[in-house]
C-alpha positions in Angstrom: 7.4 -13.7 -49.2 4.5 -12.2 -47.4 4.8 -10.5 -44.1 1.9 -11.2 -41.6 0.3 -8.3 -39.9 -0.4 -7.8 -36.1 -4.3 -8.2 -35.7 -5.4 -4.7 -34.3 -6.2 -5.5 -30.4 -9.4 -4.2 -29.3 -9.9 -0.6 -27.6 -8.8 -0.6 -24.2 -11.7 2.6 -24.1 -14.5 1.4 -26.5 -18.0 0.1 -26.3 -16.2 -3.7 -26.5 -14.2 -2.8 -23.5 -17.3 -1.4 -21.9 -18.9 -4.4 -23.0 -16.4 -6.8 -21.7 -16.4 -5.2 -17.9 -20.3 -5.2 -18.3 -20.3 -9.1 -18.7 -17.8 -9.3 -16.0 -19.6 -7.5 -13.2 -22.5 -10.1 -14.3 -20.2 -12.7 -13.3 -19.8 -11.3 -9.5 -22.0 -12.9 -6.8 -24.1 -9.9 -5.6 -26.6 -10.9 -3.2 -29.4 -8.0 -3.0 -30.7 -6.1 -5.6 -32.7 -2.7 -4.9 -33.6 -1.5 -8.0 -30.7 -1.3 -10.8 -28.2 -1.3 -7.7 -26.6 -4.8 -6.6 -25.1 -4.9 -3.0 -22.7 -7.7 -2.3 -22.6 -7.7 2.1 -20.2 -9.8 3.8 -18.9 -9.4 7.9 -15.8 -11.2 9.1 -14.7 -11.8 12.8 -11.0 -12.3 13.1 -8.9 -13.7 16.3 -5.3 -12.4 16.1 -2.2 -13.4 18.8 1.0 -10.7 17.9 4.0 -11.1 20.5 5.1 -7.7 19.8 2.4 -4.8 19.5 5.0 -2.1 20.0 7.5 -3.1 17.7 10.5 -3.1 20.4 13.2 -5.0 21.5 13.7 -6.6 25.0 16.8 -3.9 25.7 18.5 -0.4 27.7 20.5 2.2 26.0 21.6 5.5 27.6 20.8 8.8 26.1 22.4 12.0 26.5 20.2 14.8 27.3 20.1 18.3 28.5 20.4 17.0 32.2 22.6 14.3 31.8 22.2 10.6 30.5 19.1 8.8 30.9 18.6 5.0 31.2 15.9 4.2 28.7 14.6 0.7 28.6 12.4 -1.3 26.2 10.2 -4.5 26.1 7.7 -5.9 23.6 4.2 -6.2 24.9 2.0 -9.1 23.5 -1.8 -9.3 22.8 -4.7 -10.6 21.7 -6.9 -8.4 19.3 -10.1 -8.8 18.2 -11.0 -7.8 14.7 -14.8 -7.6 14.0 -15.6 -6.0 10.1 -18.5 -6.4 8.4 -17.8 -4.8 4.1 -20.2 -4.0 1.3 -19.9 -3.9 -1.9 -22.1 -1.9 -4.3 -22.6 -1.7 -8.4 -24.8 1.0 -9.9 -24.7 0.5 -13.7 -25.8 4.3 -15.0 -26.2 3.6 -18.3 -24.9 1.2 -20.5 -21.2 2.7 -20.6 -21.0 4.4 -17.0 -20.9 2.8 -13.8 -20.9 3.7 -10.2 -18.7 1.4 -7.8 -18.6 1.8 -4.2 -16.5 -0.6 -1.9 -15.6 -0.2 1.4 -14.2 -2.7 4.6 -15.2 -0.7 8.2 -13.6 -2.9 11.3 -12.4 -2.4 14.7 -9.6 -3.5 16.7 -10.3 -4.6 20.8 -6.8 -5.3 22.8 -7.6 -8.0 25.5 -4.5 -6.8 27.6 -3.9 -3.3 26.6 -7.7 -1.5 25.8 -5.8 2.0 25.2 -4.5 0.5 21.8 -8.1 0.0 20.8 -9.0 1.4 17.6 -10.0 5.5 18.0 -13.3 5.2 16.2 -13.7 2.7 13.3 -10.8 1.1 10.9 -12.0 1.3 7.2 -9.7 -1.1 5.2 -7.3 -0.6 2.5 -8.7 -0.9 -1.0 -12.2 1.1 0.1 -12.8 3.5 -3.0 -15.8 4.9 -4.6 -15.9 4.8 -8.5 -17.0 5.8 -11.6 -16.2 5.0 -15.0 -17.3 6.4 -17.9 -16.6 5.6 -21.8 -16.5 8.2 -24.0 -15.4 7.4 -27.8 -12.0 6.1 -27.6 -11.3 7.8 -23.9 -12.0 6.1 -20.7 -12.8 8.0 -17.8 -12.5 7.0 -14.0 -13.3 9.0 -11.3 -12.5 7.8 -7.7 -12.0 8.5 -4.0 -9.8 5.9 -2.2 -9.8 6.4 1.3 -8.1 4.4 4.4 -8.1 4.3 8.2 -5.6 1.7 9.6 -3.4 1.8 12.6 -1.1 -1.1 12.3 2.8 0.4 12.3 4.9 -2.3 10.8 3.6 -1.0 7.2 6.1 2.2 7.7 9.9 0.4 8.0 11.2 3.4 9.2 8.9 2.9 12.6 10.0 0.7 16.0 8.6 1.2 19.4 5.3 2.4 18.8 2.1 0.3 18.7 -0.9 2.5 17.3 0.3 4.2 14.1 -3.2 5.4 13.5 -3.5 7.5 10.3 -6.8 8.3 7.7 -5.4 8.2 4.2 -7.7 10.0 1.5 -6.9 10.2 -2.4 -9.6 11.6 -4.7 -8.6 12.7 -8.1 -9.3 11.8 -11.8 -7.8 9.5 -14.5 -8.1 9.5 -18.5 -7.2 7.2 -21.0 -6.9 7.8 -24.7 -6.6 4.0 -26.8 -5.0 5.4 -30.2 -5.0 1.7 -30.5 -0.6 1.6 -31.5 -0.6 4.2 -28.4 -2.4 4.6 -24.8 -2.0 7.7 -23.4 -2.8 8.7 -19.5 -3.3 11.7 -17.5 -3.9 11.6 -13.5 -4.4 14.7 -11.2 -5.1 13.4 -7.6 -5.5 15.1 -4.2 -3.9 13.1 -1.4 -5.1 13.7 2.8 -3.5 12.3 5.8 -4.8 13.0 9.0 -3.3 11.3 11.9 -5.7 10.0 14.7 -2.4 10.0 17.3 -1.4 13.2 18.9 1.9 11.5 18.7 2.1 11.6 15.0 0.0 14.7 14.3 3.1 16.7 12.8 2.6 14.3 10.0 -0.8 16.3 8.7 -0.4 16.8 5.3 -1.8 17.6 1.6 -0.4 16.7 -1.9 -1.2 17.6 -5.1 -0.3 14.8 -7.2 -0.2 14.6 -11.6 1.4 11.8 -13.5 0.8 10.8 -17.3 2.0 8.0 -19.2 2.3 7.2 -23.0 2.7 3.7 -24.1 3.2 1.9 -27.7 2.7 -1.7 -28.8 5.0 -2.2 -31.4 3.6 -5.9 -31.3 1.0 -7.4 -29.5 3.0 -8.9 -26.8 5.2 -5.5 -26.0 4.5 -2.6 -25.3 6.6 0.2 -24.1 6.8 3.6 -23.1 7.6 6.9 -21.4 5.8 8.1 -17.7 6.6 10.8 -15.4 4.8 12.8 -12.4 5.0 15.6 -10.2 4.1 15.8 -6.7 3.9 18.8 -4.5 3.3 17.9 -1.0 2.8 20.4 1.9 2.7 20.1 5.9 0.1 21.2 8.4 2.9 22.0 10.7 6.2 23.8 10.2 8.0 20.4 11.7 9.0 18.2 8.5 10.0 19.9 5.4 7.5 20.7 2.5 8.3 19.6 -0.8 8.4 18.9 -4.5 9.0 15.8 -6.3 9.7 15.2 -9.9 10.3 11.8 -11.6 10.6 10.8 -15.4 11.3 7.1 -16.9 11.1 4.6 -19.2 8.9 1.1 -19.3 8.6 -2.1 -21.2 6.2 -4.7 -20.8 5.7 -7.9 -22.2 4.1 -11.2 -22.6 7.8 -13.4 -22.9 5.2 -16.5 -22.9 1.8 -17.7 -22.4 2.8 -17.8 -18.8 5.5 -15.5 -18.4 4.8 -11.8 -18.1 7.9 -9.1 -17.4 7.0 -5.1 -16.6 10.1 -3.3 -15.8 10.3 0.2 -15.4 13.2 3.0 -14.4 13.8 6.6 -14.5 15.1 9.7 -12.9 13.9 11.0 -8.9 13.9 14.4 -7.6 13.1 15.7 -4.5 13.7 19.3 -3.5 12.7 20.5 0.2 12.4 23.7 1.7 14.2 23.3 4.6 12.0 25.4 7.1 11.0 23.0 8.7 12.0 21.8 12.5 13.5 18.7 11.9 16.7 20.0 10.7 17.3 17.5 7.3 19.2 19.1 5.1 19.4 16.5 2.8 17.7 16.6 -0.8 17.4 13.5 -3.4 18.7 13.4 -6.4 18.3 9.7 -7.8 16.8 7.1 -9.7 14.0 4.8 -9.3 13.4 1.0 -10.9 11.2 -1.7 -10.4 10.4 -4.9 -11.9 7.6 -7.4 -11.9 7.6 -11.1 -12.9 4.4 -13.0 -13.0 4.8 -16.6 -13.5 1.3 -19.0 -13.9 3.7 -22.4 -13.2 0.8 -25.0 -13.9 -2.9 -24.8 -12.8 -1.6 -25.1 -9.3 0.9 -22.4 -8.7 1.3 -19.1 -9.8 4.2 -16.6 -8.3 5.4 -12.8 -8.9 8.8 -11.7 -8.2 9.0 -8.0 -8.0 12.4 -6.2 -6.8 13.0 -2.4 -7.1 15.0 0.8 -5.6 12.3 3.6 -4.7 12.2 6.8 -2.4 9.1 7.6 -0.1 9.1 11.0 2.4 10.2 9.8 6.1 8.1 9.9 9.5 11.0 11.6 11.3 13.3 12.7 8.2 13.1 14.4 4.9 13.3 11.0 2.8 13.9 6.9 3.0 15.6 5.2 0.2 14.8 2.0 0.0 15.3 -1.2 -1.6 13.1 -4.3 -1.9 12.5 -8.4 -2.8 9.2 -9.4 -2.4 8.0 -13.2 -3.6 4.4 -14.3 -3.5 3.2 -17.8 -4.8 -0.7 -18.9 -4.3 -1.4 -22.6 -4.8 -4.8 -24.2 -5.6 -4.0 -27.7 -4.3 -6.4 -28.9 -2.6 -11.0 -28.3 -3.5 -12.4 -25.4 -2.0 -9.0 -24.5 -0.4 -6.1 -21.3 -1.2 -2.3 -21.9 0.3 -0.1 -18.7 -0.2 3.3 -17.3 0.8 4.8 -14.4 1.0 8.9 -13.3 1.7 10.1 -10.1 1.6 13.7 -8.4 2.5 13.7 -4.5 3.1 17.1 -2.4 3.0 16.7 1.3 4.0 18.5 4.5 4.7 16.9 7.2 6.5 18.1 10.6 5.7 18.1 11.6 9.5 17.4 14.6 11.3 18.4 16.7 14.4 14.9 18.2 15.9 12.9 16.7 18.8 12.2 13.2 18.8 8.5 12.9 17.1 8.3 9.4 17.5 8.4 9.7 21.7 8.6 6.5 23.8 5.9 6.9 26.2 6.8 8.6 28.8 10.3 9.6 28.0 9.3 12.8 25.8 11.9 15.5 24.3 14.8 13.0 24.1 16.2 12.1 21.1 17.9 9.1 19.8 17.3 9.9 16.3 20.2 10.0 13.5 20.3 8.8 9.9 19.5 5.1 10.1 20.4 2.3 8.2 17.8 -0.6 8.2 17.1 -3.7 7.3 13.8 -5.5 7.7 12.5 -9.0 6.6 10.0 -11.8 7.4 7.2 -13.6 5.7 3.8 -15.1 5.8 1.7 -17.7 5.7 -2.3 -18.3 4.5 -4.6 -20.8 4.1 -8.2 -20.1 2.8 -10.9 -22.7 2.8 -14.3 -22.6 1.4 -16.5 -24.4 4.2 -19.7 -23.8 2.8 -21.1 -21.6 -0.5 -21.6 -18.4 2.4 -18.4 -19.5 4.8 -14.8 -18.8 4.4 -12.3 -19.7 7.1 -8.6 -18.1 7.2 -5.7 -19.0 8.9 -2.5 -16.6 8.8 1.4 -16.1 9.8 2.9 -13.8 9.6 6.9 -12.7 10.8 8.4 -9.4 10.7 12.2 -8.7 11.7 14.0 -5.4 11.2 17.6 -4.9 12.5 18.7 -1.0 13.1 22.4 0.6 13.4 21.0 2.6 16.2 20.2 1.2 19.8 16.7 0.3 21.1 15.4 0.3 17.5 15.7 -3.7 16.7 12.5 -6.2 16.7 10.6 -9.2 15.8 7.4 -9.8 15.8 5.1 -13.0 15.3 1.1 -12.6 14.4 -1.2 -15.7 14.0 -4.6 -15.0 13.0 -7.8 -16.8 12.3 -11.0 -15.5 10.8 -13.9 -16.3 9.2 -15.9 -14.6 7.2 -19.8 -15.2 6.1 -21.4 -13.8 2.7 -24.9 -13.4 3.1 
């Protein structure tokens, strides 16, 4: 009997890899060229209707407060926002190994009905970076700066009654890969900025210093698996939320369990230590675990779908910590020429750690009271989006999208509807 041998796979850090992304970039429909530098320009004018900008519910609680109980009521407010951004898209191939990628989405936000929610300045859309990667031997090198400014609230499921969440997220930090070809290991150091553009949320000014590292073996060519970790050290402008460290350690395990069935599941060990200086009175540190899962499914030429679920910790907006559990379910079909149908469900459950300081999410004009305790959450919706190709330069979309969280604690309940149209030209 003879034993077959797995073919060696190719470098994930070599001149083929190199050579591969080369030939890929090729591929992608830049439309000016200055020099060796292709630009790719594109603007986008978007029409959006949400029912609920503030994220509240149509309701009256009483409060108890230094003076006595106070009658505090709440109502959605509804809108329509205009959403003009215009995004380029630039390639600078260095040398034959080492490229320079910049990307980057700025936009703005106009409220018909209420023009103080208008954008403070410019948005600049998720997934804006600046990049460069360089190949070195059997290392790959990528060094990058991935910077945000948004304002929406209903990304933060710990929010309700607030309607400009605006915040500038900045990380910039380095990543290296060594291919030992049975092993891949990573290193990552990044520095991570917020900066809130709301005096409301201003407490929430803060650094991190952030390492991780990963080592991963292929005992086969469709599994691989592996040990990761990181360490995060996150401090506060002000001495209102707690500063602290987090540690985390695991175990992961991909694999291909088909030609169409891919499984990455992942699990470990969280820590999170505050020091408890800090105004908000949590007293509560985490000692837990973390696990997530992926499953991407390509069904037929027609559908494809991912099923991730997993139990994770993130620092809170008016608390130490939220734990937090999740089912998310996308599927994207290519029925129809020239045109993209996806969905999207989701179901959130969440438990704040809760604090006892002052209220730092304020409803306007009730300030210094405070509702606030540990809060147990849960949150779910879906979407809706349909993408056609009118013309080789035109792109219409059509989205909708439903939120609904449901809070133990009064006046912190909502839905919200948003249909949105856009279109977008290439030039």
């Amino acid at each position: 009997m003879l034993r077959a041998q797995d073919a060696i796979r190719p470098s994930l850090a070599g001149e083929a890899a190199a050579e591969a992304r080369r030939q890929s970039i090729d591929k992608i429909p830049y439309n000016l060229q200055i020099g060796p530098i292709k630009f790719r320009f594109s603007a986008t004018m978007g029409v959006e209707y949400n029912d609920n900008i503030n994220l509240a519910e149509d309701g009256s609680a009483v409060f108890p407060s230094p003076t006595g109980p106070i009658l505090i009521t709440t109502a959605p407010q509804d809108d329509i926002i205009l959403r003009p951004q215009f995004n380029i898209n630039a390639l600078w191939p260095i040398t034959q190994l080492n490229t320079l990628k910049l990307d980057i989405g700025v936009g703005y936000a106009f409220y018909l009905d209420h023009s103080n929610y208008n954008t403070n300045g410019v948005l600049v859309s998720p997934g804006s970076q600046l990049a460069f990667d360089i190949f070195v031997g059997d290392f790959r090198i990528n060094i990058h700066d991935r910077f945000s400014l948004e304002q929406d609230p209903v990304a933060e499921v710990a929010l309700s009654n607030v309607a400009d969440y605006g915040r500038f997220q900045n990380t910039a930090g380095i990543s290296v890969l060594w291919d030992l070809n049975k092993a891949v290991v990573t290193l990552g150091y990044d520095h991570y900025n917020f900066i809130s553009t709301t005096t409301a949320f201003d407490y929430l000014d803060r650094n991190a210093e952030i390492f991780s590292g990963s080592i991963g073996f292929t005992p086969s060519s469709t599994v691989t698996v592996g040990l990761e970790g990181s360490f995060v050290d996150t401090y506060y402008d002000q001495n209102i939320l707690n500063d602290s460290r987090s540690y985390s350690g695991g175990a992961f395990l991909e694999t291909q369990l088909t030609s169409y069935l891919k499984l990455r599941v992942a699990g470990g060990y969280q820590a999170i230590d505050f020091d408890h200086t800090g105004l908000v009175n949590d007293a509560h540190d985490l000692n837990d675990y973390y696990a997530n899962a992926l499953l991407s499914h390509r069904v037929n030429a027609v559908l494809t779908q991912n099923l991730s679920v997993g139990h994770e910790t993130q620092l809170g907006v008016n608390s130490n910590y939220v734990k937090l559990n999740y089912v998310r379910h996308t599927t994207t079909w290519n029925i129809f020429f020239h045109t993209l149908f996806s969905t999207e469900l989701f179901y959130e459950d969440a438990d704040d750690s809760g604090g006892s300081g002052l209220l730092f999410q304020p409803i306007p004009g009730v300030p210094n009271i405070n509702p606030f305790v540990a809060e147990h959450i849960h949150r779910y919706g879906g979407a809706l989006t349909l993408g056609y190709q009118l013309t080789p330069h035109v792109t219409l979309g059509l989205r909708y999208q439903y939120t609904q969280k449901d809070s133990d604690q009064p006046l912190r309940d909502y839905r919200q509807n948003r249909v949105a149209f856009d279109g977008t030209y290439s030039f």
